[in-house]
N, C-alpha and C positions, 0 to 999 in steps of 0.2 A: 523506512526500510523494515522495520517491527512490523508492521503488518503486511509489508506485501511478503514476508517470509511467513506471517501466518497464514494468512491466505491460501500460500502454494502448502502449506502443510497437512492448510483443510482439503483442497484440493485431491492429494495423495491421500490421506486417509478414505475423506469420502470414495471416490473410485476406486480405490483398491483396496481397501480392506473392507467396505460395509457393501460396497457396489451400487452405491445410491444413484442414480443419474439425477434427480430431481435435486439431492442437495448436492453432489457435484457442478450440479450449473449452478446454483445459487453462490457455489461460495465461488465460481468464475465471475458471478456478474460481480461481486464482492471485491475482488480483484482488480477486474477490470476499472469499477467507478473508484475506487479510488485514486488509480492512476491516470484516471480522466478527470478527479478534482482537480490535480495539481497542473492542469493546462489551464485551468478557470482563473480566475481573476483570486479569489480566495487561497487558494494554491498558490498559487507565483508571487503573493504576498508573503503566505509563511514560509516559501523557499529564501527569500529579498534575505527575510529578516534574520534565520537560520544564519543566512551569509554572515551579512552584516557582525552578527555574534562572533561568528567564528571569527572571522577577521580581528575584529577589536580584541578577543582574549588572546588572537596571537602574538597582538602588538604588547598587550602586556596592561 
């Protein structure tokens, strides 16, 4: 969540306040591939395990 909030931050900056279109799209595609890691095989691993944690510190 740390990064896709940086992302949209780079996002808003670049376009609006420098008006860059070139790093405007860079930090979309930035964006985007991150959250098309976590539909890959590497992703849905470190989601599993994320769980897994959570779970087990809730039990205690």
């Amino acid at each position: 969540m740390v990064h896709a909030e940086f992302a949209l931050s780079e996002l808003g900056y670049f376009h609006g306040v420098t008006r860059s279109a070139e790093n405007t799209r860079l930090a979309y595609e930035y964006y985007v591939g991150h959250a098309e890691w976590f539909a890959e095989e590497g992703g849905r691993r470190l989601l599993d395990l994320c769980a897994r944690a959570s779970r087990a510190a809730v039990r205690g």
